[in-house]
CHARMM internal coordinates of N, CA and C (Angstrom, degrees):
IC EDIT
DIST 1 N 1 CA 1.4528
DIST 1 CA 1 C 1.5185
ANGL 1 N 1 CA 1 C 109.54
DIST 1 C 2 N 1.4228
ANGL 1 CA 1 C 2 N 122.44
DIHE 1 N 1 CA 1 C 2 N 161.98
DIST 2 N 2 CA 1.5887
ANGL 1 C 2 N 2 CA 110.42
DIHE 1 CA 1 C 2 N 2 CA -166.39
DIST 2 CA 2 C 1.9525
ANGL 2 N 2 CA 2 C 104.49
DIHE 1 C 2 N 2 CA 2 C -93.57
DIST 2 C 3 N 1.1688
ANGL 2 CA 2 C 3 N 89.34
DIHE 2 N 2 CA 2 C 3 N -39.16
DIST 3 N 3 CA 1.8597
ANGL 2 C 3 N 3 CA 111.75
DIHE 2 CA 2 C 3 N 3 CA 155.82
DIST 3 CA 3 C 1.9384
ANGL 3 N 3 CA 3 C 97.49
DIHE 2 C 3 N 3 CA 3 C -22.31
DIST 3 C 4 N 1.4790
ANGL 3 CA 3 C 4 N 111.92
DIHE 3 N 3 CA 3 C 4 N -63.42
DIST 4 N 4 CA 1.0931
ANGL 3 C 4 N 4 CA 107.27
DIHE 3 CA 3 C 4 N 4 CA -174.56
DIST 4 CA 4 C 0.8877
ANGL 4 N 4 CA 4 C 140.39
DIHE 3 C 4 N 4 CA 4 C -78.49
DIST 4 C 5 N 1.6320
ANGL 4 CA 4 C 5 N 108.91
DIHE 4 N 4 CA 4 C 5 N -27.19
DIST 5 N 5 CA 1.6695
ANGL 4 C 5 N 5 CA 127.93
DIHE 4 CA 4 C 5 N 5 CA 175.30
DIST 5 CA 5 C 1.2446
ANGL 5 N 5 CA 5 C 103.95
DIHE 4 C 5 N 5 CA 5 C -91.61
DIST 5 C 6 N 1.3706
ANGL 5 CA 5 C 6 N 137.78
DIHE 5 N 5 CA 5 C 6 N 14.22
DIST 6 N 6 CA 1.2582
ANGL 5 C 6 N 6 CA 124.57
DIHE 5 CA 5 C 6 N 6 CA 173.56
DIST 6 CA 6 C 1.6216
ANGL 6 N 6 CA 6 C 114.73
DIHE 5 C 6 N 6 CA 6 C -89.51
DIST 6 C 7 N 1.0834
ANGL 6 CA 6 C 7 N 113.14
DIHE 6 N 6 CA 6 C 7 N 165.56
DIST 7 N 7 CA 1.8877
ANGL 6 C 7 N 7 CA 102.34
DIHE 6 CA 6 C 7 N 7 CA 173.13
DIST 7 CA 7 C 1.7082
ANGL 7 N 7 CA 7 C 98.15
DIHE 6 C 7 N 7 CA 7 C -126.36
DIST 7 C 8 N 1.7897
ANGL 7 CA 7 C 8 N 84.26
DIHE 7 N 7 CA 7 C 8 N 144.62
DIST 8 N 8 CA 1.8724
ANGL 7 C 8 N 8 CA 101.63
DIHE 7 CA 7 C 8 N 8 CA -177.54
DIST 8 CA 8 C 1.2434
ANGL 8 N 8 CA 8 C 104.57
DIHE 7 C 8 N 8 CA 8 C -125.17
DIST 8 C 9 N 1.1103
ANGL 8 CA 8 C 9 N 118.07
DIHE 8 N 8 CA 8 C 9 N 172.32
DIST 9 N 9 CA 1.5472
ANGL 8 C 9 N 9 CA 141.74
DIHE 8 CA 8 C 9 N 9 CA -163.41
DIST 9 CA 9 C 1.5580
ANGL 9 N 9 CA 9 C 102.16
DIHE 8 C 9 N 9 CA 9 C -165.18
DIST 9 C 10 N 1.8904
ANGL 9 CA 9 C 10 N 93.06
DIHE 9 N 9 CA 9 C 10 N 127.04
DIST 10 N 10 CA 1.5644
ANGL 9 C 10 N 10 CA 104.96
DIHE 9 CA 9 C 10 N 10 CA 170.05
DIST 10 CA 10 C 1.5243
ANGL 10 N 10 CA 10 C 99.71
DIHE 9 C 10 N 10 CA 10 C -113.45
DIST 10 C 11 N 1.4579
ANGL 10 CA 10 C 11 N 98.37
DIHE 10 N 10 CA 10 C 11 N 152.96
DIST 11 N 11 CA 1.6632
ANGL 10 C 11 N 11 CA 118.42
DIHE 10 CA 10 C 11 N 11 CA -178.82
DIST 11 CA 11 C 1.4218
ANGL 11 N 11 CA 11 C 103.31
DIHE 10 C 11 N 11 CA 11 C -93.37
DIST 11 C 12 N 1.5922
ANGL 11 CA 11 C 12 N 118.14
DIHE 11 N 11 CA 11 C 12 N 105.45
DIST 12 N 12 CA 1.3902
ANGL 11 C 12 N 12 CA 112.44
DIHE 11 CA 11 C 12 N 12 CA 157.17
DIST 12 CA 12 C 1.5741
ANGL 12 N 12 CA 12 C 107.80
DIHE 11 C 12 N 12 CA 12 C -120.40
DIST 12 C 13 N 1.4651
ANGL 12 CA 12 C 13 N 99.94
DIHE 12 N 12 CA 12 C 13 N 141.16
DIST 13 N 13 CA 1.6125
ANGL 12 C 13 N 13 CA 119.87
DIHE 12 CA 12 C 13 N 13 CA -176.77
DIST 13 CA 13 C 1.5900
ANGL 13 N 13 CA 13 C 109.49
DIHE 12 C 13 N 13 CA 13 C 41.94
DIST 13 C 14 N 1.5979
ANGL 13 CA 13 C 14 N 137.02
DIHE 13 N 13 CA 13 C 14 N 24.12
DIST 14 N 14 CA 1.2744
ANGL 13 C 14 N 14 CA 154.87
DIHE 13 CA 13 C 14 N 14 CA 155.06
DIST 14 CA 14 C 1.2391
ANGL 14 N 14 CA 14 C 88.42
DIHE 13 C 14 N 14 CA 14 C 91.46
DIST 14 C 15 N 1.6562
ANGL 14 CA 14 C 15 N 123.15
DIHE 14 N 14 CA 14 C 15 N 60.77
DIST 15 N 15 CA 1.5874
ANGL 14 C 15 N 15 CA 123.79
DIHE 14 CA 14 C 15 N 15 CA 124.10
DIST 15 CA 15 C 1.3756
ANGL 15 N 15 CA 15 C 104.21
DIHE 14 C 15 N 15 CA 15 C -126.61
DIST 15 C 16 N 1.3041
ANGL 15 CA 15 C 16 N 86.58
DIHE 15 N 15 CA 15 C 16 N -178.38
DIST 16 N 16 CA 1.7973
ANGL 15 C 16 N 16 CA 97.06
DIHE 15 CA 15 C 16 N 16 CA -161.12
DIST 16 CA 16 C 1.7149
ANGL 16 N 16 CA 16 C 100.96
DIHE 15 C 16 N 16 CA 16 C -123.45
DIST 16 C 17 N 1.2804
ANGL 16 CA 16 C 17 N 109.44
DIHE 16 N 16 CA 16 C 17 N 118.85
DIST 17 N 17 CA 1.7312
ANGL 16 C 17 N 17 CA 106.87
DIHE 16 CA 16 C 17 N 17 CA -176.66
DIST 17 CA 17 C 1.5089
ANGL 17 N 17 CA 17 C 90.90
DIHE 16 C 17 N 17 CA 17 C -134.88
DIST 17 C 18 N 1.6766
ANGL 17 CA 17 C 18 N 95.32
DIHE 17 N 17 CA 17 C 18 N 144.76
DIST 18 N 18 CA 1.3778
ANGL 17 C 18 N 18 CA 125.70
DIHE 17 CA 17 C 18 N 18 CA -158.34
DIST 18 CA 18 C 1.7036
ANGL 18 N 18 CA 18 C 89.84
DIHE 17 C 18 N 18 CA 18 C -61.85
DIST 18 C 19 N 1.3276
ANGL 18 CA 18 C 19 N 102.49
DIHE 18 N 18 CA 18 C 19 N 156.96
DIST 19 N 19 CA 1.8679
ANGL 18 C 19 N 19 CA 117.93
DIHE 18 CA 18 C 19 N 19 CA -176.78
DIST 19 CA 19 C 2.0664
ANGL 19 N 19 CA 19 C 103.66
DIHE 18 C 19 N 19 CA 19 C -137.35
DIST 19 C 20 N 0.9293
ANGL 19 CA 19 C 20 N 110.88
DIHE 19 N 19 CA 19 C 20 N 151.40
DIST 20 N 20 CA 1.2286
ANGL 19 C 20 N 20 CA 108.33
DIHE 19 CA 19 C 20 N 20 CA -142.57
DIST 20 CA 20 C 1.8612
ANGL 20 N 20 CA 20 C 73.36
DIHE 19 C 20 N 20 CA 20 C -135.58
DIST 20 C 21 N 1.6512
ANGL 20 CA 20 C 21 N 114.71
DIHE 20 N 20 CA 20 C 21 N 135.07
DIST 21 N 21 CA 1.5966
ANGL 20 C 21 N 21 CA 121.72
DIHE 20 CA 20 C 21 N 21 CA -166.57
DIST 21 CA 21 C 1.5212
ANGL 21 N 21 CA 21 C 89.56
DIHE 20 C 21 N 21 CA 21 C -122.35
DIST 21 C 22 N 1.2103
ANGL 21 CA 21 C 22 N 118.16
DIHE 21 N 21 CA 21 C 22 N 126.59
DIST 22 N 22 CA 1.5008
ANGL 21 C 22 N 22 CA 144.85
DIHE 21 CA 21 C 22 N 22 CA 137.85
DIST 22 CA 22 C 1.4614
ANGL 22 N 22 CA 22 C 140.58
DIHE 21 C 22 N 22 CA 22 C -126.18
DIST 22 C 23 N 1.1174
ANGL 22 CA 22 C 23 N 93.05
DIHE 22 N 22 CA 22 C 23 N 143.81
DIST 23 N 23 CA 1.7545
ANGL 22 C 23 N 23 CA 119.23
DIHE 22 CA 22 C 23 N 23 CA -171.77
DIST 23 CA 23 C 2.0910
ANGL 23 N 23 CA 23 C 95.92
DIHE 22 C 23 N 23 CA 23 C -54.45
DIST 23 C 24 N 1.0762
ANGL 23 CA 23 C 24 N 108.81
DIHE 23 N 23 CA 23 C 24 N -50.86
DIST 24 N 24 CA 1.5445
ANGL 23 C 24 N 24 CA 135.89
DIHE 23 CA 23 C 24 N 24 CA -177.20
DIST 24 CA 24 C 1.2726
ANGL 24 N 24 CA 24 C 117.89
DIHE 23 C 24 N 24 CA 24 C -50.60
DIST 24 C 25 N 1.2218
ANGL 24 CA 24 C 25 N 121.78
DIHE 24 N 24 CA 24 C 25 N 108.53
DIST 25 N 25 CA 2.3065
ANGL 24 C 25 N 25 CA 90.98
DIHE 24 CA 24 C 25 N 25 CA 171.58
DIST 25 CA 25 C 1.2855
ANGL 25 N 25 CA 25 C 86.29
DIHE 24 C 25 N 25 CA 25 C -60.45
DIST 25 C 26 N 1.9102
ANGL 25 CA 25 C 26 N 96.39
DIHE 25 N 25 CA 25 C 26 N 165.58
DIST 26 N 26 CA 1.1930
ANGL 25 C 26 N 26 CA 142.28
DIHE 25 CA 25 C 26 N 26 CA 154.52
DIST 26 CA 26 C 1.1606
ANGL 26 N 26 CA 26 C 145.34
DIHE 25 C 26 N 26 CA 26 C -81.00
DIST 26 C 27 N 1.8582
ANGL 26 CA 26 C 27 N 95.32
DIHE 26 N 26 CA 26 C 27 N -13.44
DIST 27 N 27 CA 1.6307
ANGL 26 C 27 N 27 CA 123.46
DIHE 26 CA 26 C 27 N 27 CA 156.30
DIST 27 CA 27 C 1.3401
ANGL 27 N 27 CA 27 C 111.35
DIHE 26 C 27 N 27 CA 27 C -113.44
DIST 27 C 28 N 1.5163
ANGL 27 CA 27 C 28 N 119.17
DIHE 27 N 27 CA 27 C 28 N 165.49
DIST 28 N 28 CA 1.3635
ANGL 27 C 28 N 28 CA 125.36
DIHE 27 CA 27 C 28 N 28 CA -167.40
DIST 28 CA 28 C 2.0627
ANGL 28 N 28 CA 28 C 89.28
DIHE 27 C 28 N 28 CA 28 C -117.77
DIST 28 C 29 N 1.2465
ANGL 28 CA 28 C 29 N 104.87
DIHE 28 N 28 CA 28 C 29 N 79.61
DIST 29 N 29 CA 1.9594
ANGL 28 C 29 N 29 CA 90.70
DIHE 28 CA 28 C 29 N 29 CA 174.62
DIST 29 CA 29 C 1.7664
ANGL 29 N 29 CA 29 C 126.88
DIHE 28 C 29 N 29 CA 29 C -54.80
DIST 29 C 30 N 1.4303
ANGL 29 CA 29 C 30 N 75.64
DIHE 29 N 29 CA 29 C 30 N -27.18
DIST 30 N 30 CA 1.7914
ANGL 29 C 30 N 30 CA 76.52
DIHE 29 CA 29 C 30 N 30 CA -179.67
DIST 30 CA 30 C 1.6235
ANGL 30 N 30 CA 30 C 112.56
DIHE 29 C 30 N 30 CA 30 C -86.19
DIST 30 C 31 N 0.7339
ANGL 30 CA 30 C 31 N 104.00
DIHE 30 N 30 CA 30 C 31 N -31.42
DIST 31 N 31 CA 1.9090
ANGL 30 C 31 N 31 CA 123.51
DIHE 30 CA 30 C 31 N 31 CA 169.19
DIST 31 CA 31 C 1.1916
ANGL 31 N 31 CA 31 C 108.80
DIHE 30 C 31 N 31 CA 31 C 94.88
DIST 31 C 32 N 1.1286
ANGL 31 CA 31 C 32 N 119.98
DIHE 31 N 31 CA 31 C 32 N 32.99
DIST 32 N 32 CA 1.8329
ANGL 31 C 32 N 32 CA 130.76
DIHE 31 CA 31 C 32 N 32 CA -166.36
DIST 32 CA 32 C 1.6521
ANGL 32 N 32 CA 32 C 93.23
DIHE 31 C 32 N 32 CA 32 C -89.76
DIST 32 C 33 N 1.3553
ANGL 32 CA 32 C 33 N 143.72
DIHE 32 N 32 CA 32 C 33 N -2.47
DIST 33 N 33 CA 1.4096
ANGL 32 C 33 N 33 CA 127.87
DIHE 32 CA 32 C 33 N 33 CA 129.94
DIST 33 CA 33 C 1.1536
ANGL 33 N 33 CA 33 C 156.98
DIHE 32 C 33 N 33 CA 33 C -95.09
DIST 33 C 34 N 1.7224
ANGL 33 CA 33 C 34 N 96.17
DIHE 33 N 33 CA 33 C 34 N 12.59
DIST 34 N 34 CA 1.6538
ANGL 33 C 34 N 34 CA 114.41
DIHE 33 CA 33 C 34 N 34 CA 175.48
DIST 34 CA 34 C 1.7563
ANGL 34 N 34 CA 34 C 104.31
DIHE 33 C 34 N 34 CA 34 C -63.79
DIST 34 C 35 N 1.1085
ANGL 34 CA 34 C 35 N 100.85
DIHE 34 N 34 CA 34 C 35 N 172.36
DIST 35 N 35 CA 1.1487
ANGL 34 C 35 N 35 CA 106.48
DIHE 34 CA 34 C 35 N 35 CA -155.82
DIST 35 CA 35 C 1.7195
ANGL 35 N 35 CA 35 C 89.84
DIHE 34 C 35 N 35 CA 35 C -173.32
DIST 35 C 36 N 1.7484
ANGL 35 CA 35 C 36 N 125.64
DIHE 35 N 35 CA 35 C 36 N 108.20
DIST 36 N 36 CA 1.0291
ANGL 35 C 36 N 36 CA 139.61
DIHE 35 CA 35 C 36 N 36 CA -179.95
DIST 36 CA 36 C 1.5171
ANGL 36 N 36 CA 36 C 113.40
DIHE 35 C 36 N 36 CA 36 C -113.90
END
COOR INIT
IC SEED 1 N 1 CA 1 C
IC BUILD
């Protein structure tokens, strides 16, 4: 997908650090993958 092969960059405090795009959250809200 181009979504995926593309490359992003987020602006914090005016630098730019690489950002990484998924289809997936990156958090689990329901917590159905914690694992204690």
């Amino acid at each position: 997908a181009q979504v995926i092969d593309a490359t992003f960059e987020v602006e914090v405090n005016g630098q730019r650090i690489p950002a990484t795009a998924s289809f997936r959250p990156f958090y689990d809200p329901d917590n159905e993958r914690i694992r204690l």
